[in-house]
C-alpha positions in Angstrom: 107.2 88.1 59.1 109.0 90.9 57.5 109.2 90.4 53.7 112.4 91.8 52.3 110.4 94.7 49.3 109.1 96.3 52.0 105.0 95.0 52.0 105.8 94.2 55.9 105.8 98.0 56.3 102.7 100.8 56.4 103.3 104.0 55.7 101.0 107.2 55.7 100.6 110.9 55.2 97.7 113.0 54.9 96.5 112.1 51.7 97.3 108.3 52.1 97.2 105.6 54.6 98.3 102.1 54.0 100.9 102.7 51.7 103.9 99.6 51.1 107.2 101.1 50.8 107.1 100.0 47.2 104.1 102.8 46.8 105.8 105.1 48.9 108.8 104.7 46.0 106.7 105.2 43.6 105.8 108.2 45.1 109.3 109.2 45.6 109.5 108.6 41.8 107.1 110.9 40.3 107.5 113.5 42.9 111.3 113.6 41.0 110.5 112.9 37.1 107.9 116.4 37.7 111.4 117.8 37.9 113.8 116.1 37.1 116.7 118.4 36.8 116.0 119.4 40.7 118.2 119.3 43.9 116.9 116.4 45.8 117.3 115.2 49.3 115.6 112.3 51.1 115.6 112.1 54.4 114.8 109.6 57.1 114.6 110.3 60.6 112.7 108.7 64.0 111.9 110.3 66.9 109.6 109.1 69.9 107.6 110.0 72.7 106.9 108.0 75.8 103.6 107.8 76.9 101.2 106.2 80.0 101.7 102.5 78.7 103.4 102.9 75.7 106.3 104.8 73.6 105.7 105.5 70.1 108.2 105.7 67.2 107.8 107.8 64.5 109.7 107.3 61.3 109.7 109.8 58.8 110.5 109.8 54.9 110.6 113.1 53.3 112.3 114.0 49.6 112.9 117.4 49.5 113.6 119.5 45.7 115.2 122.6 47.2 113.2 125.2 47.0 110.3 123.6 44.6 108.3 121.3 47.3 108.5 118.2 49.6 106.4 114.7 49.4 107.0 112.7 52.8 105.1 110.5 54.7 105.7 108.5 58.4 105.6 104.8 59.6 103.9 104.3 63.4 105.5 102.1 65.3 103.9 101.8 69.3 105.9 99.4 71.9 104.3 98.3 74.4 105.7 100.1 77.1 107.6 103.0 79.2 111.2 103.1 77.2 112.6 105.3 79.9 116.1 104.3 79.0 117.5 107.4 77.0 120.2 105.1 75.3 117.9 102.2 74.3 115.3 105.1 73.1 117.8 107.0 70.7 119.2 103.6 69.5 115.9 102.0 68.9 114.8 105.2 67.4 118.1 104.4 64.7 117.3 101.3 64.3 114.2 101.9 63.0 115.5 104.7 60.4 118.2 102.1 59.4 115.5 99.8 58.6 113.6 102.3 56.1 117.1 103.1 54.7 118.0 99.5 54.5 114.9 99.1 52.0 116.7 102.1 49.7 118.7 98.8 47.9 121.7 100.2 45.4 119.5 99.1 42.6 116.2 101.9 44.1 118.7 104.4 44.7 120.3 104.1 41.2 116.8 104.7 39.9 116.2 108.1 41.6 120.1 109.1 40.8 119.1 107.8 36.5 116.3 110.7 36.9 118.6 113.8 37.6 121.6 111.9 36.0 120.5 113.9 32.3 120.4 117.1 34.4 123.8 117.0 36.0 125.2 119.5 34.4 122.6 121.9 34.6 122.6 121.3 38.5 120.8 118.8 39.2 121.9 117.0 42.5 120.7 114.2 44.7 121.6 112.9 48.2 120.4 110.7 51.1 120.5 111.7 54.6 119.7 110.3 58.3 118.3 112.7 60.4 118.7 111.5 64.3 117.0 113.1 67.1 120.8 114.1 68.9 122.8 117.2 69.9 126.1 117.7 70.3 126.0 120.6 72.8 126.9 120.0 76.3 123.7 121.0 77.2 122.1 117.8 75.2 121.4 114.9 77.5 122.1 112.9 74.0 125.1 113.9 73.4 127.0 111.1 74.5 125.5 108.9 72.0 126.7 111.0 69.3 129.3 109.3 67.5 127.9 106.2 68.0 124.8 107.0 66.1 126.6 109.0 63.8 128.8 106.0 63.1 126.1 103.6 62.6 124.6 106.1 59.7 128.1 106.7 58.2 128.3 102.9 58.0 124.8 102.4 55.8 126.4 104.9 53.1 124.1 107.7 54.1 124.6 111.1 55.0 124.2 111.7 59.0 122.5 114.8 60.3 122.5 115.8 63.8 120.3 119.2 65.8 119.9 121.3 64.7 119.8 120.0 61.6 118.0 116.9 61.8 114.5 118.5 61.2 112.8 115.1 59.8 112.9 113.5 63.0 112.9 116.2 65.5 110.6 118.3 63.5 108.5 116.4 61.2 108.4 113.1 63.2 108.1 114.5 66.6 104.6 116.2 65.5 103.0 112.6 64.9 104.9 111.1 68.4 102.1 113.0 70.6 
């Protein structure tokens, strides 16, 4: 059963495996109090790769000071079988950054925003994007599924990023989905 602080969820990166979402916030935390008058970004994005018997999801939580270094880490999630379905795939994909973003509560994001809050006005800046494995272009066999996706984002108060410019999911994710 999921619990609602996030202990239902295991994250990892290279230096860590095992980690609750309330260590990966932690994390989170004192990657930003090193500097806390830094332009921060956090990102979530899923991508996913189909395999012999399986598909596997790869969630991935990077915060980003411009410039001055990253700290992310990724959630595995494997399903039992061939999603061949493009539509189910991109939406399940969503579904599982929505859940990661879901666990960002008003009261964890006012934490990270009270860290650069003193550092305003010397430039300090924070936001929150959802990176989804889509294009836009013609060319994009996704593309039909744009503003869907894009609405679904917009409607969890988080910034939506789209290819190119959703590198979390279809760069950072997509190197754990093979």
């Amino acid at each position: 059963m999921k619990k609602c602080n996030g202990d239902y969820f295991s994250f990892q990166n290279l230096q860590e495996i095992g980690m609750s979402f309330d260590k990966v916030f932690e994390h989170i935390v004192k990657f930003m109090r090193l500097e806390p008058n830094g332009n921060y970004r956090l990102m979530v994005g899923t991508d996913s790769q189909v395999h012999q018997s399986h598909t596997t999801f790869i969630t991935g939580i990077v915060i980003l000071n411009e410039g001055n270094g990253v700290w992310a880490c990724i959630r595995k999630v494997l399903i039992p079988r061939r999603m061949l379905q493009l539509h189910e795939r991109i939406s399940y994909e969503l579904s599982l950054s929505e859940e990661i973003v879901s666990l960002f509560t008003e009261e964890r994001k006012n934490q990270l925003i009270d860290i650069i809050l003193p550092y305003l006005y010397e430039g300090a800046t924070f936001s929150m994007e959802g990176h989804i494995d889509i294009g836009a272009g013609k060319q994009n066999k996704t593309s039909k599924f744009v503003k869907e996706m894009v609405t679904r984002m917009e409607a969890m108060g988080v910034e939506p990023k789209i290819k190119p410019y959703a590198f979390v999911a279809s760069s950072y994710a997509n190197r754990y989905t093979k």
